[in-house]
C-alpha positions in Angstrom: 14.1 17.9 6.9 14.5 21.1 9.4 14.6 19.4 12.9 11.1 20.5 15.0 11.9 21.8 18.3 9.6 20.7 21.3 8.2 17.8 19.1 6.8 15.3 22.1 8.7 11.9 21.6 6.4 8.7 20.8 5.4 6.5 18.7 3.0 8.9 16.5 5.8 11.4 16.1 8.4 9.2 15.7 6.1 7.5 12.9 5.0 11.0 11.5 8.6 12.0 11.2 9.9 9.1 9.6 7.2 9.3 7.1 8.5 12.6 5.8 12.3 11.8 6.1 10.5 8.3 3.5 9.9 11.3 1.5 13.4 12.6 0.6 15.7 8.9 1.0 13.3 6.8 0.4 13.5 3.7 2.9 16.7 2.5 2.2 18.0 5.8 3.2 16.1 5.9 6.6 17.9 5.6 10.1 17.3 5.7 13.2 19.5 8.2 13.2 17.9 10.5 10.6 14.8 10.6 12.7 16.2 11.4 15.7 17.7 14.2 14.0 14.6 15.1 12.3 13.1 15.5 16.0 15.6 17.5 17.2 16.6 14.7 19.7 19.2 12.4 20.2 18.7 8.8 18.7 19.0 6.6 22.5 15.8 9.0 23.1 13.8 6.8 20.1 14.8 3.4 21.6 12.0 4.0 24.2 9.8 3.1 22.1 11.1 1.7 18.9 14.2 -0.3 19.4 15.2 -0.8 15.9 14.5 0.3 12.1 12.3 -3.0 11.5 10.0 -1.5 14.7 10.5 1.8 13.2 9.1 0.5 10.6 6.1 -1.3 12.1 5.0 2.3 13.7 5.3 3.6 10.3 3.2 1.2 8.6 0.3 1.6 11.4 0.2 4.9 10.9 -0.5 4.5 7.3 -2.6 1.8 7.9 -4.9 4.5 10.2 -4.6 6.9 7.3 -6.1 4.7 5.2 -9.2 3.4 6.5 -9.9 6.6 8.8 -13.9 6.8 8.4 -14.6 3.5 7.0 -18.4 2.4 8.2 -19.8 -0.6 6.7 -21.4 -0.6 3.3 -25.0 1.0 3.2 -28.0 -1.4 1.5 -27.5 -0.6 -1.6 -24.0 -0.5 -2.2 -22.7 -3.7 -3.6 -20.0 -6.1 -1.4 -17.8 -5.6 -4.2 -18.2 -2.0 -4.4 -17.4 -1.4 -0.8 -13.9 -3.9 -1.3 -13.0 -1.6 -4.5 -13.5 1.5 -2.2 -11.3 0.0 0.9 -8.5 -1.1 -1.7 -8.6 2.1 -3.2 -8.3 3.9 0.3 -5.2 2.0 1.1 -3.8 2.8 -2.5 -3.8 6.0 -2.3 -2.5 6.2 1.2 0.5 4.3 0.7 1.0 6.2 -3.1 1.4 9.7 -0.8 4.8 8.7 0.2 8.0 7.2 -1.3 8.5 3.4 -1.2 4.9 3.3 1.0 4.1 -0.2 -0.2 7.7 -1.0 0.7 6.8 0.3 4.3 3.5 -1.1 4.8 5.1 -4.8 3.3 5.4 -7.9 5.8 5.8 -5.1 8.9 3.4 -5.8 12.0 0.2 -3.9 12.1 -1.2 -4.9 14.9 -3.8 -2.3 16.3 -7.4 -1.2 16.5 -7.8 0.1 13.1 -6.6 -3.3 11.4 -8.8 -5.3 13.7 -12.0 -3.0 13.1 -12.0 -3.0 9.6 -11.1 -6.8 9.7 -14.3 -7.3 11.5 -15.8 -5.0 9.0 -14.6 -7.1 5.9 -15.9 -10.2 6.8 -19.1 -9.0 8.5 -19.8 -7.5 5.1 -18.8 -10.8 3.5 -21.1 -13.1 5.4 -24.0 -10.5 4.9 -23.6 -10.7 1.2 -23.8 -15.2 2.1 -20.3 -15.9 2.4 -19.3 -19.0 4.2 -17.4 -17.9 7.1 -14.2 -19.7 5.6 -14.4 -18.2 2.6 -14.9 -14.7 3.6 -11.5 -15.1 5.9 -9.5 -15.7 2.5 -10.8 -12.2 1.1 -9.3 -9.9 3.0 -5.4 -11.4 2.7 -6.0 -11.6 -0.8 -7.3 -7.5 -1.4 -4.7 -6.6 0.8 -2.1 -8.4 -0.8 -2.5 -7.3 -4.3 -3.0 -3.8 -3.8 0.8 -3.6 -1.6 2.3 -5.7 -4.6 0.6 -3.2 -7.2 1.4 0.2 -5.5 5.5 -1.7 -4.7 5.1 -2.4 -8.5 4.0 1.4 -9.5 6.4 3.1 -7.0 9.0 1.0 -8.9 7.9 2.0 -12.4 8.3 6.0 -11.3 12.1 5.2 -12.1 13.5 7.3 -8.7 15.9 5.2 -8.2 17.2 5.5 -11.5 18.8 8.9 -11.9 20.1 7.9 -15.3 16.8 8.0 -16.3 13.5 5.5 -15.9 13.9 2.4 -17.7 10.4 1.9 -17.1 9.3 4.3 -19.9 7.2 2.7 -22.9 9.5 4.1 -24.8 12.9 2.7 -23.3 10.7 -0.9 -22.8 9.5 -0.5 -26.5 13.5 -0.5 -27.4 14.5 -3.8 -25.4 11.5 -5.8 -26.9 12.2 -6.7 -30.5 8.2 -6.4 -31.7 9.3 -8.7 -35.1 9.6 -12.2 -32.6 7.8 -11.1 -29.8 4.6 -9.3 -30.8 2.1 -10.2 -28.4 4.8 -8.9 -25.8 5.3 -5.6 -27.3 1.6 -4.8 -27.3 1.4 -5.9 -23.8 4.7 -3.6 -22.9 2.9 -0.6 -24.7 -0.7 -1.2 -23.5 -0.1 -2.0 -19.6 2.8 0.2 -19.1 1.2 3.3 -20.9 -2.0 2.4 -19.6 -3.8 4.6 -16.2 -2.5 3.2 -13.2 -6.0 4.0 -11.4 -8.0 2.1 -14.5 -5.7 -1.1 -14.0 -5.9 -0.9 -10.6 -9.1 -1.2 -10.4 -9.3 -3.5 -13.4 -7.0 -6.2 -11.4 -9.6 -5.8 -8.5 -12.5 -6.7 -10.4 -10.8 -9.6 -12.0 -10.2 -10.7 -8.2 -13.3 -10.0 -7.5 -15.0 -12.0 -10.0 -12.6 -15.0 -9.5 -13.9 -14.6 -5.7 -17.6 -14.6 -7.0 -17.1 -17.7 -8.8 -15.1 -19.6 -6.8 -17.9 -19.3 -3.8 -20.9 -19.2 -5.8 -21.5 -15.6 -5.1 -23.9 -13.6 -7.4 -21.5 -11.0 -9.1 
């Protein structure tokens, strides 16, 4: 990444430029150091305000987080409580899918800021309008967010960029290492789910969740 020159130094640029250095090493390959760099400043002038990678890290993860739900208002009438989870979860999704290992990034860090409490309150307003119990609608949320970062982790994994050898996550190389005579079932899982549309099992999981949800708290579905 060509360094910027006069780039202001704080949290949102440090964030912003990490993000794109994500893009090239992924976040294994991201320092402190690289960022600095990627600034045009010397690293000791980042540990104002982040003093490590894992609160690198964090500032990353918050600004995806904003990315993400930038707009979000609460559902109108007649859009469906489940309708307006599939569209949050699918917000995030794609936000975290724009850059390399983004699921990696946005995974156990501290996001801690307006945006996450706003559309927290959002969530379970919309929950207890549609007759949650307030101690079921506090489950919801953990659970959404939960399975869309271990999906997109999953699905970053699966592009194979780690592997420069070539992506063992193929149907075809997966077809190979399953021996369809004893294991049947598994080789039409291996060549259904993993030559499947991401976006159609994505939201396919969601709904699954969803109805699970609905029937564990007596919700209509």
């Amino acid at each position: 990444m060509k360094p910027e020159t006069g780039t202001k130094v704080d949290a949102a640029s440090i964030a912003a430029a990490a993000l794109r250095l994500l893009d090239d090493g992924g976040i294994d390959g991201l320092t402190m150091r690289k960022v600095a760099a990627g600034l045009g400043v010397q690293a000791p002038a980042l540990y104002w305000h982040v003093k490590n990678k894992r609160e690198l890290l964090d500032v990353m993860a918050d600004a995806l987080f904003v990315r993400a739900v930038d707009g979000i208002e609460a559902p109108r009438r007649d859009t469906a409580w489940q309708d307006w989870l599939l569209d949050l979860a699918g917000r995030l999704r794609s936000t975290l899918l724009r850059h390399r290992d983004g699921a990696r990034v946005l995974a156990g860090t501290n996001v801690a800021g307006e945006s996450l409490w706003r559309v927290t309150e959002l969530t379970l307003r919309t929950l207890e309008d549609a007759s949650f119990s307030a101690a079921d609608a506090i489950r919801v949320f953990p659970i959404l967010l939960h399975y869309t970062i271990g999906f997109v982790i999953e699905e970053q994994a699966r592009s194979g960029v780690e592997y420069p050898d070539g992506n063992p996550y193929t149907v075809d190389q997966l077809s190979q290492a399953v021996d369809a005579a004893r294991y049947p079932l598994t080789a039409r899982m291996v060549g259904t789910v993993f030559g499947a549309d991401n976006d159609a099992e994505f939201e396919y999981g969601l709904r699954v969740i969803l109805a699970g949800i609905s029937a564990t708290t007596g919700q209509k579905q």
